[in-house]
N, C-alpha and C positions, 0 to 999 in steps of 0.2 A: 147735811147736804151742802156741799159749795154752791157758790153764785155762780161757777160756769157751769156746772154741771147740771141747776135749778133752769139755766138758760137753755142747755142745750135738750133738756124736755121740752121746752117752751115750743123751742123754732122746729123738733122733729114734728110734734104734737100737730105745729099747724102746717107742718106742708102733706102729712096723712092728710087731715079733713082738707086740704085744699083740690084735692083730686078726688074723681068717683071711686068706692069703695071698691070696684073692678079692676082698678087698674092702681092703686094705689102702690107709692115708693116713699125710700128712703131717700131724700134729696143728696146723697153722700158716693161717691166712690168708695167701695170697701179700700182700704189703706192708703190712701189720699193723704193729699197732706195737713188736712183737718178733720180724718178722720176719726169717731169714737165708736165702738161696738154699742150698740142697740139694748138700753138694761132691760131685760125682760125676768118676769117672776113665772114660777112652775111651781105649783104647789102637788102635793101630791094629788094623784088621779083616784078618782072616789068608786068604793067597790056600787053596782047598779044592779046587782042582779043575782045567783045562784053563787059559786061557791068563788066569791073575786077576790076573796083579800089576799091572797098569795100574789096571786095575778095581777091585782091593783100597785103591792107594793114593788114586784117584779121592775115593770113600766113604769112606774113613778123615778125611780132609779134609773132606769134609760133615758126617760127626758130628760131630767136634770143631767148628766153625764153630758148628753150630746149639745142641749143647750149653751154647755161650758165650753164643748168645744170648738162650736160654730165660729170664724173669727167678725161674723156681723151681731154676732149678738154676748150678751153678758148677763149672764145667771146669777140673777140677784139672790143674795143668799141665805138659804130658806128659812135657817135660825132668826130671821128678822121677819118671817112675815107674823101679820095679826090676825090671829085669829080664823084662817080663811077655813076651815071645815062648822063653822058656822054661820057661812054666808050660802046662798043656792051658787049649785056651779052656771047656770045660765042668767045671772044675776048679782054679780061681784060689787059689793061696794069699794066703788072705785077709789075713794077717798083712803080707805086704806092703802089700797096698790102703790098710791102715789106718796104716802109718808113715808115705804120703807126704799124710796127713789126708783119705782117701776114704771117702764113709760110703755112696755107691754105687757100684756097676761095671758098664759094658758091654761086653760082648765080641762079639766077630760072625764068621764066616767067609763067604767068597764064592767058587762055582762058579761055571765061565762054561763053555755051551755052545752053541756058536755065535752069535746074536745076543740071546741071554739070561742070565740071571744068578739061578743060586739063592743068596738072602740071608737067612743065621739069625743074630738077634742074641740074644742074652740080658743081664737086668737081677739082677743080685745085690744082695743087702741085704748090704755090708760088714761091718755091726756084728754083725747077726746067722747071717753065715756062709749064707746060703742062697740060692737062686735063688728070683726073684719073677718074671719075666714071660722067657719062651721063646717067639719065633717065628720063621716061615719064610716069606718072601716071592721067589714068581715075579715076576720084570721083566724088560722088554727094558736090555740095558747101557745104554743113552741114558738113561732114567728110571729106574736104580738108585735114583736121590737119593729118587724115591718111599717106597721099604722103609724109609729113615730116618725120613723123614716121617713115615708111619702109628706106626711102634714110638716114636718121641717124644711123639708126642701122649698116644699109650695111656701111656705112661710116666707124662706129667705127668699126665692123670688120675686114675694109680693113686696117684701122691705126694699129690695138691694135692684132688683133687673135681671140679679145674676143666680144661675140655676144652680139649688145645691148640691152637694158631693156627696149624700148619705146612701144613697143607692151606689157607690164606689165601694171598692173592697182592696184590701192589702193580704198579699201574698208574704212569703216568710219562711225561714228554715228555722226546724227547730231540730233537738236529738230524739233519734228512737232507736230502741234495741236493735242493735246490732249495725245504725248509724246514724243516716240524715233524712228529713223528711222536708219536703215544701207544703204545707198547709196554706188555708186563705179564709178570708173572716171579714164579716162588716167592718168597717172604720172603725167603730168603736168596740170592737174586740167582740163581738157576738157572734152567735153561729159560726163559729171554726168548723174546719175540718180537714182532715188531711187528705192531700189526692196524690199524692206519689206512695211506694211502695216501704214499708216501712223498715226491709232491713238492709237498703240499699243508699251509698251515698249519693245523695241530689242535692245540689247547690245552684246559688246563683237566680232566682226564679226572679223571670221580667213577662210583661204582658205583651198578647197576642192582641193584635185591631178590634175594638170593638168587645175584647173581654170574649174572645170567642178560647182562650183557652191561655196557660201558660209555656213559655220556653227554659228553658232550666237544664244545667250541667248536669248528666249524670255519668256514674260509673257502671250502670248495669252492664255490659259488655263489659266491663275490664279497662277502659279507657276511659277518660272525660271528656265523653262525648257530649255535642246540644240534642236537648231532645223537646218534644213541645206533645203536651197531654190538655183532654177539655177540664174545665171545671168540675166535672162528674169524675174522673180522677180516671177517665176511660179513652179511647184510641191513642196509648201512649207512639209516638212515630218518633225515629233517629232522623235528622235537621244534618246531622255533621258530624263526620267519624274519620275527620283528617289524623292524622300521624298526630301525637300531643295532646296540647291543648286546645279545647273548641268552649273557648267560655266567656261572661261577660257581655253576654250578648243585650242588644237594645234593638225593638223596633221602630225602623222612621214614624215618623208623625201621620205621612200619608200610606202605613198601614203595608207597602207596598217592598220594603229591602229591609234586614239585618243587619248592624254591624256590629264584629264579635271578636275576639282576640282569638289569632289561633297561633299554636310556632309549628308550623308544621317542616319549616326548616331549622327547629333547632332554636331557634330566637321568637320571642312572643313579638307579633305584630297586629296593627289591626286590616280586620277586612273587610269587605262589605256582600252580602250572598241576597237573593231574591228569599221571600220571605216564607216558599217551598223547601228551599236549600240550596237551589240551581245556581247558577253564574257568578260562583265567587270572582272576587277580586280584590285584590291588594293594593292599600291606600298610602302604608305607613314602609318604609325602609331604611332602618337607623340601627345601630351598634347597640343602643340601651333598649330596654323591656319596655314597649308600648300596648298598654293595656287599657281596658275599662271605659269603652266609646259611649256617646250619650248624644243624641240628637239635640240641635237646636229646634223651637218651636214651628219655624217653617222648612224643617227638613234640609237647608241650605250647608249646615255647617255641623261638625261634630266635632265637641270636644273631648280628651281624651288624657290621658297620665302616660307621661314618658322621663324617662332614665336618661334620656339623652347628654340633658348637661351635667351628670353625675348625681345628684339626687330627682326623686319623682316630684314634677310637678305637673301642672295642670296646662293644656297645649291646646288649643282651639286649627281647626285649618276646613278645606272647605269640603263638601260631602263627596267630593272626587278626591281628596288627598294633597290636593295642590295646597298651597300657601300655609302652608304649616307654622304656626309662631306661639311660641312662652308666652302664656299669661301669666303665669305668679312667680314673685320671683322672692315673696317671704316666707322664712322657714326651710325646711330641706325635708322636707315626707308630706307630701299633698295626695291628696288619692281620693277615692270614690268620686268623680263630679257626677251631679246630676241636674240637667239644664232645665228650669222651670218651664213647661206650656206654656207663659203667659209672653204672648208680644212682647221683645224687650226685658222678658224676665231677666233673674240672675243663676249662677251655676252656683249650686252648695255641693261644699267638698269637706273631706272630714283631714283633717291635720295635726302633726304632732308638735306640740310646743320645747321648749328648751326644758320642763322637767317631765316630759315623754308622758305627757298627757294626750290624749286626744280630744278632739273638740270641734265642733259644727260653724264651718265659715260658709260665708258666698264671697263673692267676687262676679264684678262686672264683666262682661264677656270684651265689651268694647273698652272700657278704661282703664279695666285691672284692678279699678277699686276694689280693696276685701274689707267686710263685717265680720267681725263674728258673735255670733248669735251664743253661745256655749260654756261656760267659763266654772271652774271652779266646782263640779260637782260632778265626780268620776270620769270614766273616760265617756264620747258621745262620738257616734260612729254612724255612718250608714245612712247617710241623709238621702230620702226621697219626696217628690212634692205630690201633693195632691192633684187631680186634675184642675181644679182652678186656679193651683196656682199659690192659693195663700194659708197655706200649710204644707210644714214639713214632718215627715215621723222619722224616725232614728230608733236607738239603742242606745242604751247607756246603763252605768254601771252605779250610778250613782248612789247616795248611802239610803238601804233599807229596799234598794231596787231586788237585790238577792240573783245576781248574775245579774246577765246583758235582758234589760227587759224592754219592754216596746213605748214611745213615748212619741208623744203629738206634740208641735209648738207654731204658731204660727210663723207667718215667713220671715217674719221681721224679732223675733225670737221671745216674742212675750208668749205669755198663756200655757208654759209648758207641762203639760199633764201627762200621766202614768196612765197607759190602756191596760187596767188592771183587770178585765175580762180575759186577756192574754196574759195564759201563764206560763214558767218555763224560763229556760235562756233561749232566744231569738237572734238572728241572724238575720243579715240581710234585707230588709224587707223590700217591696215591691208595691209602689201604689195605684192602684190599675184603674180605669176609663170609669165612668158612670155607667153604670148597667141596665137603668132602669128597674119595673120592676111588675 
């Protein structure tokens, strides 16, 4: 273990015990500029009761997964811990935790009675030797992965301030006989399922306010029309069945307008319709293909990809269409943005390089600065953020991915993982509001 690293348990360690156990934090801005993720150990979750060891090791696998993906916290890595199913789980010797550099621990045990599963986890402050958050969650075995959910979230809010994203779910196109389907699935690739029709093309799926349902291009009629269905994969209703194209679509922040590409004259433009379908309007009026709208965080501004200057780049102007102006002006094929929720965030857009790779940048909305996040391992497409902000999931092709499969990275482009729950070539994806649960 390094000497900053020895340090930075030291000062987390004591601003935990400087506060009541109720209200305790991480003294840190998640990605700050002295930011470190949070090392925590997950050891497996111990069978308690009738038939758990399937079940045990089911959820043990979930926590550690989602652990990883947390970007406040770091999955210490289990091949290093000692020993731990010979300590009690509500009694850890702590002194282990901390040789393999854990400065938290969870523990968990799982009864299973009949088609149910009682689920207690607990969170220990390593440094300071104590238990911080103890609960107990009823589930059916099928939705175990729930219990993880809610106690991570409370977790990161107890660390961070900031509520977590595992009650959020991403949306996604994938193939099925006879075409395209929109499915949707916890963050970490669990509980899929598909709610559009499965021999029809549907594309494009973006979220409705509040997760009350998706909006998505389909072809059922014969054209590519918007159409918007609930999560239950029922009251499917047509949104927009202009002449062309009705696609692309983004809902404002305040839940309250659409904006979506349609060419209903023959030329793709963008538009903006009440979020019923009602009172289109026309924002965009140019010679090149202006596609692919995306809200800024306070609804003020939308950026969008246009053809204008001869290749697609990325064009910010304001949510009435006025003041239209180039943001990127490296490369010649910029496409997908997607503008972070977070105050001030950045817009990630996927781009092709000079040997026609593709790959995951951002770019500042106000200075045009671009990162990129992406480099060197297949092509990476399709960037969308979390609702908080500090993560993005994509698609990429990269070696051993086996087509376009679905992948997490945080915002700033470390930590990038395979949502290996999701299988399949994917498209698209779509990462929708917190849902609770």
């Amino acid at each position: 273990m390094t000497k900053s690293f020895r340090k930075l348990i030291l000062v987390v360690g004591a601003l935990l015990v400087a506060v009541p156990a109720s209200a305790q934090r991480m003294q840190i801005a998640v990605g700050g500029a002295n930011f470190r993720p949070y090392p925590v150990a997950a050891p497996d979750i111990v069978p308690a009761g009738g038939d758990a060891n399937k079940v045990a090791k089911e959820l043990s696998a979930i926590l550690q997964i989602d652990v990883d993906l947390a970007r406040s916290l770091e999955l210490v890595p289990p091949n290093t811990y000692l020993a731990p199913d010979k300590e009690p789980v509500t009694k850890p010797n702590f002194q282990n935790w901390t040789n393999v550099g854990a400065s938290g621990l969870i523990r968990g045990t799982v009864a299973v009675a009949g088609k149910n599963a009682k689920i207690n986890l607990r969170f220990y402050d390593v440094v300071a030797q104590r238990e911080v958050l103890a609960r107990e969650y009823d589930e059916s075995i099928d939705r175990g992965s729930r219990a993880i959910h809610k106690f991570l979230d409370e977790l990161i809010e107890t660390l961070t301030g900031e509520k977590g994203i595992f009650s959020s779910h991403l949306a996604y196109v994938r193939k099925t006989r006879g075409g395209k389907a929109v499915f949707v699935a916890d963050m970490d690739g669990g509980a899929e399922r598909r709610i559009t029709a499965e021999g029809i093309l549907s594309l494009l799926p973006a979220w409705l306010p509040g997760g009350a349902g998706i909006i998505y291009t389909s072809y059922a009629d014969g054209n590519p029309d918007l159409w918007r269905i609930g999560l239950d994969g029922q009251n499917a209703k047509n949104l927009s069945n202009q002449r062309g194209l009705n696609t692309g679509a983004q809902v404002s922040p305040d839940g309250r307008r659409i904006a979506l590409t349609l060419s209903v004259d023959g030329n793709t433009e963008i538009y903006v319709m009440d979020v019923g379908g009602g009172n289109v309007r026309r924002l965009t009026d140019s010679w090149g293909q202006d596609v692919s709208p995306t809200w800024s965080p306070d609804g003020s501004r939308i950026a969008f990809v246009s053809s204008r200057a001869g290749n697609p780049h990325i064009y910010v102007m304001n949510a009435d269409g006025s003041n239209a102006r180039r943001l990127t002006f490296q490369g010649n094929y910029n496409q997908e943005p997607d503008w972070s929720p977070r105050a001030g965030g950045q817009i990630a857009f996927t781009a092709r390089d000079e040997r026609m790779k593709y790959d995951i940048f951002v770019v500042d909305p106000d200075t045009g600065v671009i990162t990129r996040l992406t480099q060197d391992e297949g092509n990476n497409e399709s960037p969308t953020h979390s609702p908080d902000g500090h993560h993005i999931a994509f698609v990429s092709t990269r070696a051993g991915a086996g087509g376009r499969r679905l992948y997490i990275m945080d915002v700033d482009g470390n930590n990038q993982r395979l949502i290996a729950r999701v299988q399949g070539d994917v498209e698209t994806p779509s990462w929708g509001p917190r849902l609770g649960y």
